[in-house]
LUMMAR-56904 format. One record per atom (N, C-alpha, C): x, y, z. Coordinates in steps of 0.05 Angstrom, whole numbers, plus 5000, padded with zeros to 4 digits. Atoms other than C-alpha are relative to their C-alpha. Example, Ala and Ser with C-alpha at 12.3 -4.5 7.8 and 13.67 -1.06 7.14 Angstrom:
2
501849765000 524649105156 501850245000 498449764999 527349795143 498550225014 
//
This chain:
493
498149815012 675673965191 498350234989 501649845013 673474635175 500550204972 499249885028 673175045110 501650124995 498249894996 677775395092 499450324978 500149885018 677476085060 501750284995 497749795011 681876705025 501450125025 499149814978 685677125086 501149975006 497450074991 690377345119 500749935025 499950164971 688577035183 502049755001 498150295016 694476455192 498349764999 502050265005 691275745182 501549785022 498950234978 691775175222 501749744988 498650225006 695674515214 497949934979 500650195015 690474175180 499350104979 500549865021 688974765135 501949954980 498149975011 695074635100 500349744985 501050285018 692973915088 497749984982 500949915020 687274145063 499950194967 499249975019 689574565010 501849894982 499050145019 694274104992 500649704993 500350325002 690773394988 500449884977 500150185027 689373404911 502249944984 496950035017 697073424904 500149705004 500350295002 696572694925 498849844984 501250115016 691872454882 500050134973 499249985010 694072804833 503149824983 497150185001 701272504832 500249725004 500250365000 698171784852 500449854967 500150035016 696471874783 501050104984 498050025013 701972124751 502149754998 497950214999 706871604775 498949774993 501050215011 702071094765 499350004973 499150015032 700771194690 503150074992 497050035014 707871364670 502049815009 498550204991 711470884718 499249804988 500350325007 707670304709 497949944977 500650025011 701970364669 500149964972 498649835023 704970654601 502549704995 498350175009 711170184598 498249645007 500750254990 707369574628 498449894964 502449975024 701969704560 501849894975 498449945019 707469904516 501749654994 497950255014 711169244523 497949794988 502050285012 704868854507 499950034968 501149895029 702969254440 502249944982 498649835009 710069464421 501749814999 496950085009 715469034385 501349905014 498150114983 720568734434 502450264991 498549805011 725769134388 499450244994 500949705001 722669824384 497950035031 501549884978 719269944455 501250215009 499849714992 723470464477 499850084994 500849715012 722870844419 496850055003 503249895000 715270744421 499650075030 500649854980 715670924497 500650195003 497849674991 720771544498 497250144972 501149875022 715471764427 497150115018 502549944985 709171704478 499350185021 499249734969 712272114534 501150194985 498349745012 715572644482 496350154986 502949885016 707872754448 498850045026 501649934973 704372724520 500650285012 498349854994 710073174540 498850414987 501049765012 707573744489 497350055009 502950014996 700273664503 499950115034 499349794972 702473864579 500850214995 498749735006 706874404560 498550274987 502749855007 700374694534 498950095019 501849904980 695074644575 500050025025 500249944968 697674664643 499950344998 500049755004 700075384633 496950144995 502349845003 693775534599 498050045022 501850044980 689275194650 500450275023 498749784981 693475674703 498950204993 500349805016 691876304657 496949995007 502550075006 684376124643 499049995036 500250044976 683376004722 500050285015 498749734992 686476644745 498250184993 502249814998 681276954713 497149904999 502750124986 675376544730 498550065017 501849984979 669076854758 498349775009 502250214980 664976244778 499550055028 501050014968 661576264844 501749865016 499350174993 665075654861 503550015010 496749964992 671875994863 501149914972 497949945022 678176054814 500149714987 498950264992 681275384823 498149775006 501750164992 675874904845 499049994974 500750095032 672674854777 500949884980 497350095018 678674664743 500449755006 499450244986 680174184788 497849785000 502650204996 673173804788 500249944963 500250025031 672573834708 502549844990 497150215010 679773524697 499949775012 500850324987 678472954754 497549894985 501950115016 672572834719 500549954977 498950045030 675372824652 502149714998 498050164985 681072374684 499249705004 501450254997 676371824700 500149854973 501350225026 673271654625 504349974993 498450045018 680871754601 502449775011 497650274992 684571234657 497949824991 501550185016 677870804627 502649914979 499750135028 679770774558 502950014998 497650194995 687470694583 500849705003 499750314996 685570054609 498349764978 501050135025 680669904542 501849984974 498049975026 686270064495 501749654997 500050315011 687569454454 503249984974 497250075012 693869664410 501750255010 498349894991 699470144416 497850384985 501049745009 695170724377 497550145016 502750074985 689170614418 500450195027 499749994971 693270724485 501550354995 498749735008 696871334450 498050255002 503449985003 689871574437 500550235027 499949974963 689571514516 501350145015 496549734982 695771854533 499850224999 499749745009 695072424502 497050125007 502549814994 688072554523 500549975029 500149894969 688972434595 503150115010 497749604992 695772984594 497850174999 501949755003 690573454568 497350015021 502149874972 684873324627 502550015021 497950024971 690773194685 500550274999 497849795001 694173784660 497050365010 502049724995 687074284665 499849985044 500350044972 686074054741 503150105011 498149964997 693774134754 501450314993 499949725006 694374814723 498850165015 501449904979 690275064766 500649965028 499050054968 691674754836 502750155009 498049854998 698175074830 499150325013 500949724985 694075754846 498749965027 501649944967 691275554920 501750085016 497949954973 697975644958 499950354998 500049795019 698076344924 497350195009 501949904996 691476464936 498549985021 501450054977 689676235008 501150035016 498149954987 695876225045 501350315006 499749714993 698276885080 502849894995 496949975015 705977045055 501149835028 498349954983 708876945117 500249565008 500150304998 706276095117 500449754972 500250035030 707476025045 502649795004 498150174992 713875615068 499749725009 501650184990 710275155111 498649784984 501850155016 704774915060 501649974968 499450215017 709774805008 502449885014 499150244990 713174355048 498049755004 501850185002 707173985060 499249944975 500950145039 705674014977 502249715003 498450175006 712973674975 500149835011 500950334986 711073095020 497649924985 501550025009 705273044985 500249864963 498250135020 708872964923 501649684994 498650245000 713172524943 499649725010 502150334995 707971944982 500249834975 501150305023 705871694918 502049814991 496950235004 713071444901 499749785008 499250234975 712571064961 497649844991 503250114996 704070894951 500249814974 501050245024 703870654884 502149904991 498150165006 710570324885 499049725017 502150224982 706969884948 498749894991 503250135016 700369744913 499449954977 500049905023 700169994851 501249784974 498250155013 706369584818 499849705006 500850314986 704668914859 497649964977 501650034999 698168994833 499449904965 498549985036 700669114755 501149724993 498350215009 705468594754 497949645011 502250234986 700068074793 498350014967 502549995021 695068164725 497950215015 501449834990 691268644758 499050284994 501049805024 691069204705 498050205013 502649855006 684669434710 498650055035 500049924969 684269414792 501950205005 498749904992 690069824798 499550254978 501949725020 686370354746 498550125019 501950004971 680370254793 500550235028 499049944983 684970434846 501050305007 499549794994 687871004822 498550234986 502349804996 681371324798 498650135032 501049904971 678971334868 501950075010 498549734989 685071684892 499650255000 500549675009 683372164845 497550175011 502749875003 676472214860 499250085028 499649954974 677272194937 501350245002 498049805009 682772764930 498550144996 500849755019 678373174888 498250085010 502249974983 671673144929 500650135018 499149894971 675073295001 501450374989 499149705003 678573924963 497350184992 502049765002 671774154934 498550035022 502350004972 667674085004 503450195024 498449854984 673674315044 501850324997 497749655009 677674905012 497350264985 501849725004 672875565004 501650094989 498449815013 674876054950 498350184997 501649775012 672276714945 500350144974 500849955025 669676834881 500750264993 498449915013 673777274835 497650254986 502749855009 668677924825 500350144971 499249915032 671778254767 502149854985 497550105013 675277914715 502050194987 498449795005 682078184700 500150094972 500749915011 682378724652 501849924973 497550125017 688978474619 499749844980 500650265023 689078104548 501149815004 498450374997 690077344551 502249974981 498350075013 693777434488 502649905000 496850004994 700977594510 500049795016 498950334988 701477034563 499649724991 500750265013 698476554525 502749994983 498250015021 703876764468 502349925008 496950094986 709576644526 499749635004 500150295000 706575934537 500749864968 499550035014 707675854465 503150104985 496749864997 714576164469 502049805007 499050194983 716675604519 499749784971 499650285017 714875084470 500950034985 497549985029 718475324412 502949965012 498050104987 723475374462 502249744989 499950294992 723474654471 501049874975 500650115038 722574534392 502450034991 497849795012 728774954379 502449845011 498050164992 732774624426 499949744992 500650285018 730273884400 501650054980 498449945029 732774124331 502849984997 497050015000 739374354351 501049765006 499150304995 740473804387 500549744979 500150195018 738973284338 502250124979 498149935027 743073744284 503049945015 497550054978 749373834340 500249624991 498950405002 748872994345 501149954978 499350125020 748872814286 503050194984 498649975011 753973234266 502849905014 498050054972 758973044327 499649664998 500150205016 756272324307 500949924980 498750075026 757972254242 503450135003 497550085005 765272524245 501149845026 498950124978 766272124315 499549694982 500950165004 762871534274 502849974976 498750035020 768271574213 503050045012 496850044987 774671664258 499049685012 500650174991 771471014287 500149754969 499450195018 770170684217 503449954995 496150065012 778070814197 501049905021 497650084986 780470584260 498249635007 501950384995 774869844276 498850024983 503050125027 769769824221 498450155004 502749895012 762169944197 499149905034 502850074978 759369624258 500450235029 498449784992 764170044313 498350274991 499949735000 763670694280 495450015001 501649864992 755970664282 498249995029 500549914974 755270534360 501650155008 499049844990 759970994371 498950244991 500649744999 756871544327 496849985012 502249904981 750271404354 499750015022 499049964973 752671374427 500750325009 499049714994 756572014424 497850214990 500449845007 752172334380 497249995019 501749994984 746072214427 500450215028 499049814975 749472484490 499850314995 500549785001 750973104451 496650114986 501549795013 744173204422 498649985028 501550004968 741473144500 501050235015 497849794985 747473664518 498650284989 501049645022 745374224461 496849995003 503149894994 737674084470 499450105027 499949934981 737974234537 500550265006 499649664992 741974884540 498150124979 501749885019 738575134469 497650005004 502950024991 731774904496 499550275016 500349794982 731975294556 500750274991 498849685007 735975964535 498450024989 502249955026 730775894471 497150125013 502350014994 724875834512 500750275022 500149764975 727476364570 499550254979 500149825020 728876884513 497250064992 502549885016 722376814475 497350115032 502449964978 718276864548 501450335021 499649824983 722677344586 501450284978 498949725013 725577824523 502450055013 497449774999 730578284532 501349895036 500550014983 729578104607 502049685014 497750274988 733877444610 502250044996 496649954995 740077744596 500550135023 499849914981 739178114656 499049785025 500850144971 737477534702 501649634980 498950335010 742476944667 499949835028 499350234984 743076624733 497349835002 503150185001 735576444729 500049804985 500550175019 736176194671 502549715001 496650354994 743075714690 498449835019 501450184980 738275514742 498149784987 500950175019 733675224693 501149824979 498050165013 739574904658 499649815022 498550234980 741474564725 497549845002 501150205004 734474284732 499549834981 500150225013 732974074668 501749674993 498750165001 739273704666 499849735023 500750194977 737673354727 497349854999 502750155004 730573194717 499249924971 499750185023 732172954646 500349765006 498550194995 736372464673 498549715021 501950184976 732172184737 497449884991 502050005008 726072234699 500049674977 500450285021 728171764643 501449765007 499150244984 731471284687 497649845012 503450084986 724671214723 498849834974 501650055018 720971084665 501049744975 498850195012 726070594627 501049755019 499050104979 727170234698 498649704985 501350195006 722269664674 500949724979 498450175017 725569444611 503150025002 496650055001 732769524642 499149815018 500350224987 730669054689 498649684994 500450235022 727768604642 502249854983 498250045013 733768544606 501149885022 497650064982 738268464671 499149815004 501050244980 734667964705 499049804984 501750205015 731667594646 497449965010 502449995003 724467734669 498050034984 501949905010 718267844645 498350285008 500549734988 714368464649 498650025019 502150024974 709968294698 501850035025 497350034973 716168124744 501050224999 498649805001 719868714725 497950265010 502049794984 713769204739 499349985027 500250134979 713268794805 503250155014 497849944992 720368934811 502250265002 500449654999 720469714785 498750095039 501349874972 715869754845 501450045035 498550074983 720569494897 502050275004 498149775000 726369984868 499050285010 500349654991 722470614869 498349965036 500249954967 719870434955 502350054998 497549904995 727070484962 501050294992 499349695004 728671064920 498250205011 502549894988 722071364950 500950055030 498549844977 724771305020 501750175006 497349925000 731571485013 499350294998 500249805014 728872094979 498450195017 501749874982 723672285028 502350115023 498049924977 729172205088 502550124992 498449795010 733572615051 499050214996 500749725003 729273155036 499650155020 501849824970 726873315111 503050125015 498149804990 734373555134 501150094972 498249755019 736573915071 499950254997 500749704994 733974555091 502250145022 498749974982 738174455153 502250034991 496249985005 745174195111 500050254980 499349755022 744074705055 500450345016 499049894976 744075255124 502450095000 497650045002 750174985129 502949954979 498250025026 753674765074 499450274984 500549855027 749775285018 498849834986 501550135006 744475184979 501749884966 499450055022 748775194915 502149675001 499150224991 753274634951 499349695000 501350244995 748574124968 498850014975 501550125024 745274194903 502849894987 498250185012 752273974871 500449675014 499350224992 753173434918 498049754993 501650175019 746673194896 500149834971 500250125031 748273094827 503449765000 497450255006 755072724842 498449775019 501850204995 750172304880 498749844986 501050055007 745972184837 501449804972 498850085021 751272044780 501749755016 498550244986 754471474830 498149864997 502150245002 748071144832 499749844978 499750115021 747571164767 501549854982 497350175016 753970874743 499749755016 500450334990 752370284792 498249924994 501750125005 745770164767 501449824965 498150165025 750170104697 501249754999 498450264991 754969584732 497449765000 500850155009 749369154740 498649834974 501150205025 748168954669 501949814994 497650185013 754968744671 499349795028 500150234972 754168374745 497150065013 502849964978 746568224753 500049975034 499249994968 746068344833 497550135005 501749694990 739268664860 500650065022 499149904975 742468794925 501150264994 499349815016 745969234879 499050264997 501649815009 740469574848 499250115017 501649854980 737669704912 502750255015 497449764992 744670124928 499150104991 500749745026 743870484870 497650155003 503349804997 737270684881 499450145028 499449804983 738970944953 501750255003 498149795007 744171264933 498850334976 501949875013 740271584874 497650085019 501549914980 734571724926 500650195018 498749814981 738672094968 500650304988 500349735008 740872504917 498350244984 503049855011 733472714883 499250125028 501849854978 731572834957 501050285004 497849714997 737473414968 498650144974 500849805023 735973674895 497150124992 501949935011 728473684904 499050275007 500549824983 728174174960 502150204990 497549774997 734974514952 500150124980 499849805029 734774704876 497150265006 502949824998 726774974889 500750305014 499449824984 729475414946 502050194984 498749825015 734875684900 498750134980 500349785009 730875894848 497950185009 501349794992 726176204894 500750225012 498749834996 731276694907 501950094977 499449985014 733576754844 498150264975 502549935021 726677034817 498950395014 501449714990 724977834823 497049955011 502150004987 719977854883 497250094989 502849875013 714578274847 499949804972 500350135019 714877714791 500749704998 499350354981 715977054832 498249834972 500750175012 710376734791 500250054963 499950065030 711176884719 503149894990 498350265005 718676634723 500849675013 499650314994 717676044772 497349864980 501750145018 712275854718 501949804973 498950095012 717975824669 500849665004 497750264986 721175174709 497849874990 500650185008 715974834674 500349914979 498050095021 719674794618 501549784998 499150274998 724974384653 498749735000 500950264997 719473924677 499149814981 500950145026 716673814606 502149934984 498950075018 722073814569 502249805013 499550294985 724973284617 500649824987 500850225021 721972744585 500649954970 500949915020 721273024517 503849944990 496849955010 730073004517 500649795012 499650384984 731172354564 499949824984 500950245006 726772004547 498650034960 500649915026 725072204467 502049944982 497749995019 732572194450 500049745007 498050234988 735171614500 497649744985 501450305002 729171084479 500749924971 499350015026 730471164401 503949805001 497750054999 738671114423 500949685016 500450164983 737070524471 499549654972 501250245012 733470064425 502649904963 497550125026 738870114359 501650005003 496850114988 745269984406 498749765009 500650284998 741569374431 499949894976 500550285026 740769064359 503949924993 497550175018 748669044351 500549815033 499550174978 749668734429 498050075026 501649984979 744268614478 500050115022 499849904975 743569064534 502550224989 498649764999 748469594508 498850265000 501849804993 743670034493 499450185022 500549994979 741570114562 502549985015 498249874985 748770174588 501150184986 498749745005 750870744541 497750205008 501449724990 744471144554 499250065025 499149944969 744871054629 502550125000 496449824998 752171284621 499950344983 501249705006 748571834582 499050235026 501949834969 744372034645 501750085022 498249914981 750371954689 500850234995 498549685007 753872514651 498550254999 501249725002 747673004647 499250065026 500449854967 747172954729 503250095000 498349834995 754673144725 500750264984 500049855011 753673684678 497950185014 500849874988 748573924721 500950175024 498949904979 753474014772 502750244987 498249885018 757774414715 498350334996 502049835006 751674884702 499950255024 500049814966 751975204780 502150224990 497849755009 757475514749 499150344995 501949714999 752876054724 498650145009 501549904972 749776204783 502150155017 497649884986 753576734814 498750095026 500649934976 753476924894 501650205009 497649874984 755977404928 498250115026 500449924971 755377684997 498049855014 501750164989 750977115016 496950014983 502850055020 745477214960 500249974977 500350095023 743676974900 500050204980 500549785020 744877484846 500250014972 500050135031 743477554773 503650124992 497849995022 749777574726 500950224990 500849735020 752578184697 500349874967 
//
């Protein structure tokens, strides 16, 4: 295979694999620490009765520590003279960083130890990852830029499949520290073949522009995030407490407080969500987001969606511990199983939705997605009441089907959503949704999870799945603000 370097000559098939191999090994090791790693740890260290809050607390702090330095890394890259190219530097220094920090993931000995861990390997993943984002950008001629991120989004989406195969077998077997092993040398394979194969021509003048201001917008975003957290939690609890006291006068003390912490959860997931985003679009885009609301509804519709998917993923382990009366070894064994399935489903859904959204509309199939996704989810619910994994494995096709439609079909919308001469400083924003994902899922729902289970076992885990159901059909509520006309996507007056 040969090198590859800056121009606007088109590239060949395999050029396209080469620029976008370290998305694989990248993402081996995403899904593998947060799928399985992270909760597998967490149930050892962590209470029986408090793990989800100490899991949703580990993914809401990781969560910020991304929402940092990827952006930065991006920034800092961009203007990188090294010889070695923009991007390639970044990327070798974070895989390297990546190594000692899945180490002392697998040396971590209590819950502070592995926290430790967490939060330092967001901050190397996230410098390598910040960066890789600039090779399509920067090697690809406009006109193939379609092409090679289709091949990112397969790329993406393997590891689902890879380290649900190996990965989770390997976890739930005792195997810990092999399946670390394992997915260091993804990384490190990945990261080698991109520095020997992808040529960058070295960046001769650095730009003249102060870092200040964009740094200050990456810091904009997270107040964002902060802002919306706040409300949210103020909204709940206030929608809690009088939902909780029409509940005491009409059943009792025990009643009114799963009902106000039920309801009042949902809404602080509803108001952190819109307040997040608007908060965070405002402080990054100014004056400039009232003139482009549909962007910003777009960033509603994902976060609400990849709130929801996100912290289903990541709580899959101990809902299936619960249902099935396993242990975690079984249940990480048995996580692994669910997401091949949702992993297929998702893959063979994504490769014609370019074709039905054609047809249908892209704003279409993204709704149908989310009532997809919210069917799955209400049957993954059913089984706490009627353990069944024939079941679960519905649910998780069904859910698969509809992440595959929404992964492609939302992306495509807001890449027509975004003023051409400034494609990348608002598709940067959408990393907002992806952080604050977690940070509202999984931050609110693990706290809301674990103190409805102390009044009846396993409730927990069917009100805040019935949480998730409602924020994929609220996502399909959100399109609303997306206005079209004459066949294009146009901002709002």
């Amino acid at each position: 295979m040969t090198a590859i370097s800056s121009s606007t000559k088109p590239l060949r098939w395999y050029d396209h694999i080469s620029i976008n191999l370290f998305w694989l090994g990248l993402n081996i090791r995403n899904n593998a620490v947060g799928v399985y790693f992270m909760p597998f740890l967490v149930a050892a260290f962590a209470p029986d009765a408090i793990k989800n809050t100490a899991l949703g607390e580990m993914r809401t702090a990781g969560l910020v520590i991304a929402m940092l330095v990827q952006p930065a890394a991006g920034l800092l890259s961009d203007r990188s003279t090294s010889r070695f190219g923009r991007r390639r530097p970044f990327i070798l220094v974070g895989t390297l960083l990546d190594l000692v920090c899945l180490a002392a993931i697998g040396l971590s000995w209590n819950y502070w130890s592995l926290l430790v861990a967490v939060l330092l390997i967001q901050f190397s993943s996230n410098i390598s990852h910040g960066a890789l984002q600039g090779l399509i950008p920067d090697l690809v001629p406009e006109g193939q830029r379609g092409l090679a991120s289709a091949v990112k989004a397969i790329f993406e989406l393997i590891p689902v499949i890879l380290t649900s195969l190996v990965l989770a077998k390997m976890v739930g077997n005792g195997q810990l520290g092999w399946a670390i092993v394992a997915t260091g040398a993804g990384l490190l394979v990945t990261m080698a073949l991109t520095m020997v194969l992808v040529k960058e021509e070295p960046l001769k003048v650095k730009p003249s522009a102060p870092l200040g201001p964009p740094m200050r917008r990456v810091l904009g975003v997270l107040a964002g995030i902060a802002l919306g957290g706040a409300a949210g939690l103020a909204a709940g609890g206030v929608v809690g407490g009088i939902a909780g006291l029409i509940a005491w006068a009409a059943a009792g003390a025990s009643i009114a407080q799963q009902v106000g912490v039920g309801l009042g959860g949902l809404v602080a997931m509803v108001v952190g969500v819109g307040v997040g985003v608007w908060g965070g679009v405002l402080s990054t885009l100014g004056k400039d987001a009232r003139q482009h609301a549909s962007f910003t509804w777009w960033v509603v519709n994902r976060l609400f969606f990849l709130a929801a998917v996100t912290s289903i993923q990541g709580f899959a382990p101990y809902f299936l511990m619960f249902t099935f009366k396993i242990t975690i070894e079984a249940a990480t064994e048995m996580t692994g199983q669910l997401m091949v399935v949702v992993g297929l489903f998702t893959v063979l859904s994504a490769l014609p939705s370019g074709w039905l959204s054609d047809r249908l509309g892209q704003r279409r199939l993204v709704s149908i997605s989310g009532y997809l996704a919210a069917v799955g989810t209400f049957l993954l619910m059913a089984t706490i009441l009627v353990p069944n994994l024939t079941l679960v494995y519905i649910a998780g096709s069904i859910l698969g089907i509809g992440t595959g439609f929404f992964t492609t079909t939302n992306w495509a919308m807001g890449t027509r959503l975004t003023p051409p001469a400034e494609a990348g400083r608002y598709l940067g924003i959408s990393n907002l949704a992806g952080a604050g994902a977690g940070m509202i899922g999984a931050g609110i729902g693990g706290p809301m999870a674990d103190f409805l289970n102390r009044f009846l076992p396993g409730l927990g885990y069917f009100i805040v799945f019935g949480c998730y159901g409602v924020l994929f059909l609220l996502s399909i509520v959100s399109l609303k603000g997306i206005r079209k006309e004459s066949g294009q996507w146009t901002v709002d007056s």
